[in-house]
N, C-alpha and C positions, 0 to 999 in steps of 0.2 A: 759776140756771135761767132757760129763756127765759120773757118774761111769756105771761100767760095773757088772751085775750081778756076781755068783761066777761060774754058768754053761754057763758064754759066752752070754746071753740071757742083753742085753741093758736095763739097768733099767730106770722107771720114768725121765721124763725130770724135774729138780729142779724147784719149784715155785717159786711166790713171797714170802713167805712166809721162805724158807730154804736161800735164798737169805739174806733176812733181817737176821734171824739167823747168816749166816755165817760173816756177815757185823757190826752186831751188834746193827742194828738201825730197826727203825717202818718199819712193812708193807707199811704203806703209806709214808713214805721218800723212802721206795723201787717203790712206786710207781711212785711218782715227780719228781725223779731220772731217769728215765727209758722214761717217758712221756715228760721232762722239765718244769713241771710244780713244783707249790709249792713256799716256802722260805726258800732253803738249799742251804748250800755253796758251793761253784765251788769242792772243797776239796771234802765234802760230797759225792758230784754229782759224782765226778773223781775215790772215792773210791769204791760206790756202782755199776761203770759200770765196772770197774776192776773184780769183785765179782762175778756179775752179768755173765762176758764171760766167769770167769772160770770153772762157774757151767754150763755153754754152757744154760742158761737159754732163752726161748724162749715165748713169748708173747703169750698169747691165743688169737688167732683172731677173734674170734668168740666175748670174752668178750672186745677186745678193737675197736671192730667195731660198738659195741651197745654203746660202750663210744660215741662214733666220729659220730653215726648218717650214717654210709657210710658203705656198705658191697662188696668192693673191689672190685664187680664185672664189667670185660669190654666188653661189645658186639666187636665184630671182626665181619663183616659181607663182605663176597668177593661179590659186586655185577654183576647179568649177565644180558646183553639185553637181550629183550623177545627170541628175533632171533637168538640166538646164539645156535650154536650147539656142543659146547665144554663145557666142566663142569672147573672147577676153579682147583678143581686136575689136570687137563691136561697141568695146565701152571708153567712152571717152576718158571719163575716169583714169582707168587702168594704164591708157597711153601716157596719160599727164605724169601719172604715178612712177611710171619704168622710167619715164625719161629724167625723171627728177633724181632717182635712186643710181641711176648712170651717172647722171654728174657728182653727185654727193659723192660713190663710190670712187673716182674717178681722182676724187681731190684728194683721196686717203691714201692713194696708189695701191687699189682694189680693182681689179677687174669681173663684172658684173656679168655673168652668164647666164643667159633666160633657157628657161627649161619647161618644158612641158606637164602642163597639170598630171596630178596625179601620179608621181613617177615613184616608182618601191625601193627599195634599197639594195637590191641586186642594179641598179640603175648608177645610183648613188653612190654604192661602192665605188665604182668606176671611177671618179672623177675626183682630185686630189685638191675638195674644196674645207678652204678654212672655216664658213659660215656659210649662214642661208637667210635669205628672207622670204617667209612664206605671206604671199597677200590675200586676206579672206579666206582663210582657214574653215574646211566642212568640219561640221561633226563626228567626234571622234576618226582626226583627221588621219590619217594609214601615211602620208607621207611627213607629218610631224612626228608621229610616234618611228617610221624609220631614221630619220636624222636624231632624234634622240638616241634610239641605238646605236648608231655610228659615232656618236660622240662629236656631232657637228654642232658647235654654235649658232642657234635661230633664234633671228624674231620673227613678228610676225605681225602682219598690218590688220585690226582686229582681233577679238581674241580667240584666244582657241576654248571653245564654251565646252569640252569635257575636261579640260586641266580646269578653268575656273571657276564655272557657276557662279550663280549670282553673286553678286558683292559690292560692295560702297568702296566711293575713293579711290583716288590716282594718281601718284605723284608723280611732279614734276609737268604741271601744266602749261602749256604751252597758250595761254589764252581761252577767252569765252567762246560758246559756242551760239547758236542764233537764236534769239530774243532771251540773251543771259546777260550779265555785267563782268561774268566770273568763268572759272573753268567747270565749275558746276562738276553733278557727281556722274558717276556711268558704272556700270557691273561690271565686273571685273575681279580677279584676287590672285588665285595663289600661285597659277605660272608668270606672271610677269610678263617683263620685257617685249611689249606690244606699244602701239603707237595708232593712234585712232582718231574719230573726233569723237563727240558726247553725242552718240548718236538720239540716245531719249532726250536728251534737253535740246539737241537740233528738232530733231520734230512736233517736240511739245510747241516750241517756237514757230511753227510755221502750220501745227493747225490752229495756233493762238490767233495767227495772222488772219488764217481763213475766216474765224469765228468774227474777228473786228471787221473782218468785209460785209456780217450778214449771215455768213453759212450757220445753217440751224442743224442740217441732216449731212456732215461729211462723212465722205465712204474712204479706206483707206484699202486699195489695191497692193499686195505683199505676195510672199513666194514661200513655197515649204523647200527652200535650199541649206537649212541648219546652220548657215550663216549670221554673226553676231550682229551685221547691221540689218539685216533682215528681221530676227528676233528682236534686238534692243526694239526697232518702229513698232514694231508691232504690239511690244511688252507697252512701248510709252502710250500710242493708241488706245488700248485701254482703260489704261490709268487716267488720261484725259475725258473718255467719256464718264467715267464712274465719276470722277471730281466734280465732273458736269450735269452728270444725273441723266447724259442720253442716249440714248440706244447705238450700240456700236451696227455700225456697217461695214465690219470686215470681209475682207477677201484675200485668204491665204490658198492661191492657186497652188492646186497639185504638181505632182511631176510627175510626167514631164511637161515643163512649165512652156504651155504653148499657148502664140498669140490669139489663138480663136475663141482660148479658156477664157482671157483677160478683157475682149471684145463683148463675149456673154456674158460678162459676172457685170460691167460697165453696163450693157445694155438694160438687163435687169434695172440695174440702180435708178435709169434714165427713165424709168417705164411707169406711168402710175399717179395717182395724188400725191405720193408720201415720196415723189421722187427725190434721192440727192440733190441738193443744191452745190456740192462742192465733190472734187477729187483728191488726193492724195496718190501720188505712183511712185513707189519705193523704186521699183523696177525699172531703171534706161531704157529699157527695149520694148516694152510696154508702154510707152508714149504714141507711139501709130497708132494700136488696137483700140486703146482710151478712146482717142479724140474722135476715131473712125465711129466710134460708138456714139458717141456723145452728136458727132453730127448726125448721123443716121436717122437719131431719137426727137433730129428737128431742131434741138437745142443750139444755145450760142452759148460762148466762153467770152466773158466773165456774165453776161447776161443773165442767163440760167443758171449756169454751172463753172465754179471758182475751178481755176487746175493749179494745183501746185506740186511739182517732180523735186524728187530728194535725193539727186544728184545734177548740174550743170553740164551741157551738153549744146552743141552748136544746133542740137534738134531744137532746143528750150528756146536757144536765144534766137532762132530764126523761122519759131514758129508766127503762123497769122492765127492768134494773135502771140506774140513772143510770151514764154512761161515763166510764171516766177519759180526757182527754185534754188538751191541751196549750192551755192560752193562751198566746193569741200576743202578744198585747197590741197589739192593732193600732190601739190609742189611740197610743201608743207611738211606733208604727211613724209614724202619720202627723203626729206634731208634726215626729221628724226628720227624716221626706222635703221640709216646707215650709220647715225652718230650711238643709239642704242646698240648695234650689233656691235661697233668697236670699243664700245663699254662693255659688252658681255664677252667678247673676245681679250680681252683684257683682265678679264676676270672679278668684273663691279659686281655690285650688288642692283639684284633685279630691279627696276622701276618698268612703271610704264609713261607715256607723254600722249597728250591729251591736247589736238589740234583743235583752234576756235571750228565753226564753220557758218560763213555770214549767208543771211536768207536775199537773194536778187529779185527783188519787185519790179515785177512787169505786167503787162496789160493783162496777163489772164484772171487774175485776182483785180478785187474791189479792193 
């Protein structure tokens, strides 16, 4: 460890320079040592990095990043449809997600800069960044299409649906997603380099759940945000009633996507002989309006009306009655969006990674 002053106060962190002293060999084998570079022996190399930790010696980053041509820097950008009326703070989700992509980046000696939605590349020029991860990519997204001109390295958590359109297969799965055994397939194709979970075989999974509760008449509440988990639900929605042979009860609210929309389209559903028996809420932020509807309508949860949310959120786990819903794992999510971008910074070939996401049964479901 580095020494310690004699009043307690941590002194200078040791250079290259005290390093090679304490070693007994050049600056510059203290360098080649340290970098792998050079023509020194494994011996040499094994002794100087021994030396090196016990002086707790630490690399100037500043000078090894004008070596290397590269200034560590990562764009993080949460993107929002125009329509949205919730900010990236408000989703649990997103918090799990940055915080994960901080440490991941962190471990690769990457420094992870958050940047605000939306941002053009008069923005972007500015900033003297290696890569980008963009999370939840709108359609025909203006700030991917400007990092592609820039010639910046992204991925992007979801896909970006005007590079890929529909498509089968994923490599490099990363595990099943909920009610699968497998990585199971998800749309997807020709840009790559994204990192997701199977959002249709997540939700096939958890209106399957519904269906073993009882539910005959489920409604699936969703968003016209152009967003690929927003689509995927809703693509899978359908294909589960048509298997089924029953009338879909969708609800893809407008934008801008507001809570009184998603109260009304809820109320509706709750109204009537041929009411809903069951929920589906793509939407985090649309779990208040829901339920606010659902009781208005007189109803009880699981009673009347089964509630299952397709994302995890301290609202799910600490609702009366707590909800079942779907972790995403977006710890998960964001080790492999930082280990894909330093593949693509690296200059791999495209994949994408395909995170399980397990369904959490709780009181609201039978």
């Amino acid at each position: 460890m580095a020494n310690q002053a004699g009043d307690g106060r941590r002194s200078r962190a040791a250079g290259i320079r005290e390093v090679a002293a304490a070693a007994g060999v050049s600056p510059t084998t203290v360098s080649h040592a340290l970098n792998g570079m050079g023509r020194i022996s494994e011996a040499t190399r094994r002794h100087v990095l021994e030396v090196a930790a016990r002086l707790d010696y630490r690399a100037n980053p500043s000078a090894r990043n004008m070596r290397s041509g590269a200034s560590g820097l990562i764009a993080v950008i949460n993107q929002l449809s125009a329509g949205a009326t919730w900010e990236a703070a408000d989703l649990e989700y997103i918090m799990r997600l940055n915080q994960a992509v901080s440490r991941a980046a962190w471990e690769r000696d990457s420094y992870p800069t958050l940047l605000p939605p939306g941002v053009d590349a008069g923005f972007l020029a500015r900033i003297p960044l290696d890569g980008a991860i963009v999370a939840d990519p709108v359609h025909a997204d203006l700030t991917l299409r400007a990092l592609d001109e820039l010639g910046i390295p992204t991925v992007t958590v979801g896909r970006d649906d005007a590079a890929d359109g529909p498509g089968s297969g994923a490599a490099g799965t990363s595990g099943g997603a909920a009610g699968t055994s497998g990585g199971g397939t998800s749309a997807g194709g020709g840009r790559g380099w994204w990192a997701d979970n199977d959002i249709a075989a997540a939700t096939t999974g958890a209106l399957e759940h519904l269906a073993a509760g009882g539910a005959e008449r489920v409604c699936l509440v969703s968003a016209d945000t152009g967003q690929s988990y927003m689509t995927d639900a809703v693509a899978a929605y359908a294909s589960w009633c048509a298997a089924r042979g029953a009338a879909s009860r969708l609800h893809v609210l407008p934008r801008p996507v507001r809570a009184d929309d998603c109260y009304a389209a809820v109320a509706r559903e709750c109204a009537g002989p041929d009411r809903a028996d069951a929920l589906y809420l793509v939407v985090e932020a649309h779990v208040r309006p829901a339920l606010a509807a659902v009781a208005d309508a007189g109803l009880t949860v699981p009673g009347d009306v089964q509630v299952a949310v397709a994302s995890d959120s301290v609202l799910a786990r600490t609702g009366r009655p707590p909800l079942t819903a779907l972790d995403l794992h977006p710890e998960l999510i964001g080790a492999a969006v930082v280990e894909l971008l330093a593949a693509r910074m690296a200059g791999g070939a495209a994949r994408t990674e395909l995170v399980r996401a397990d369904l959490v049964v709780r009181a609201s479901t039978r």
